[in-house]
VMD Tcl script that draws the C-alpha trace (Angstrom):
set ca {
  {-40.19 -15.76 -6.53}
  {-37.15 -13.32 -7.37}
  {-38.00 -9.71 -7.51}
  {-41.84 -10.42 -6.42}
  {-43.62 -9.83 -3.39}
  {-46.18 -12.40 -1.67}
  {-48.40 -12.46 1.40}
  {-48.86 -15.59 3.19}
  {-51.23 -15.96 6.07}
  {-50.43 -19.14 7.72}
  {-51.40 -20.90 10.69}
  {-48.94 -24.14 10.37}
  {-45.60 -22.27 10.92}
  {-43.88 -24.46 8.79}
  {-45.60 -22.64 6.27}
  {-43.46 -19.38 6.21}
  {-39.96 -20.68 7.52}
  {-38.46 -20.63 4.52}
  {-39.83 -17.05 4.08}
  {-37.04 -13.81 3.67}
  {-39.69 -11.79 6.23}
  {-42.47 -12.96 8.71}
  {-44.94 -10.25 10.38}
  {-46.54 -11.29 13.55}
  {-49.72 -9.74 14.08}
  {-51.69 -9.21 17.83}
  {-54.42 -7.64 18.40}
  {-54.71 -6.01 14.84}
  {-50.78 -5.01 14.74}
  {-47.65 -6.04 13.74}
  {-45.61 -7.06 16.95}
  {-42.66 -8.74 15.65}
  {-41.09 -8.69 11.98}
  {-37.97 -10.85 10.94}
  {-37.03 -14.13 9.57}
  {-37.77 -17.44 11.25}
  {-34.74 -17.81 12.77}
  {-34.06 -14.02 13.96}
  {-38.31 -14.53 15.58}
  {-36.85 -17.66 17.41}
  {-34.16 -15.70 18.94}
  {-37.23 -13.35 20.73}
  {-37.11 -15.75 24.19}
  {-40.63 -14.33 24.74}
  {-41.78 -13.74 21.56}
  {-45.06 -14.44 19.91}
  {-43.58 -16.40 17.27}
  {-41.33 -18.26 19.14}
  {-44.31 -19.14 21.73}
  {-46.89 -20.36 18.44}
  {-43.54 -22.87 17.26}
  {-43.11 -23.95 20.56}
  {-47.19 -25.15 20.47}
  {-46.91 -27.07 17.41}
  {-44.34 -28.84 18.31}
  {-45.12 -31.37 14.95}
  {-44.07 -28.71 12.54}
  {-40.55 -28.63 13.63}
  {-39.71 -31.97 12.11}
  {-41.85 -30.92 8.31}
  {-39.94 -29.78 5.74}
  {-41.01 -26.69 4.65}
  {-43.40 -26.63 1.31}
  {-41.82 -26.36 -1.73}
  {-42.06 -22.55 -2.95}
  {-42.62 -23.28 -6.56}
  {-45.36 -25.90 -5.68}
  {-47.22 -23.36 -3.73}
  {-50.89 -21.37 -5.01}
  {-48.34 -18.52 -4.90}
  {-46.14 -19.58 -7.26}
  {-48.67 -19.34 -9.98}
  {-50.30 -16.20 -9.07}
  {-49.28 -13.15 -11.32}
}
mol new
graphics top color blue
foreach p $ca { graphics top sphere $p radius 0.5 }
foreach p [lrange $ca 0 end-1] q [lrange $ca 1 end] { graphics top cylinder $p $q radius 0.2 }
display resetview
């Protein structure tokens, strides 16, 4: 999705990982911003602590962007 803008809310990380920015809210406000790899860095961030819970969506490949509801909204 060149030059457009999306919001994903996700619950299944694997989800966004492919994603240029993530947002992580708590408590009603954005606590960490960055991409997947950059949150993983955080050794006690919230991000990193949700992957490390769903420890099944490390090994999923992440959804194909132009397969996704997103890709035909305009």
């Amino acid at each position: 999705m060149v030059g457009r803008s999306a919001i994903v809310i996700a619950h299944r990380l694997y989800t966004v990982r492919e994603l240029d920015r993530i947002l992580v809210f708590a408590a009603g406000r954005i606590v960490e911003d960055g991409s997947h790899d950059r949150l993983l860095a955080i050794d006690d961030g919230h991000y990193r602590r949700l992957f490390e819970r769903q420890p099944e969506q490390r090994r999923r490949k992440p959804p194909d962007p132009h397969n996704c509801a997103t890709a035909v909204i305009r």
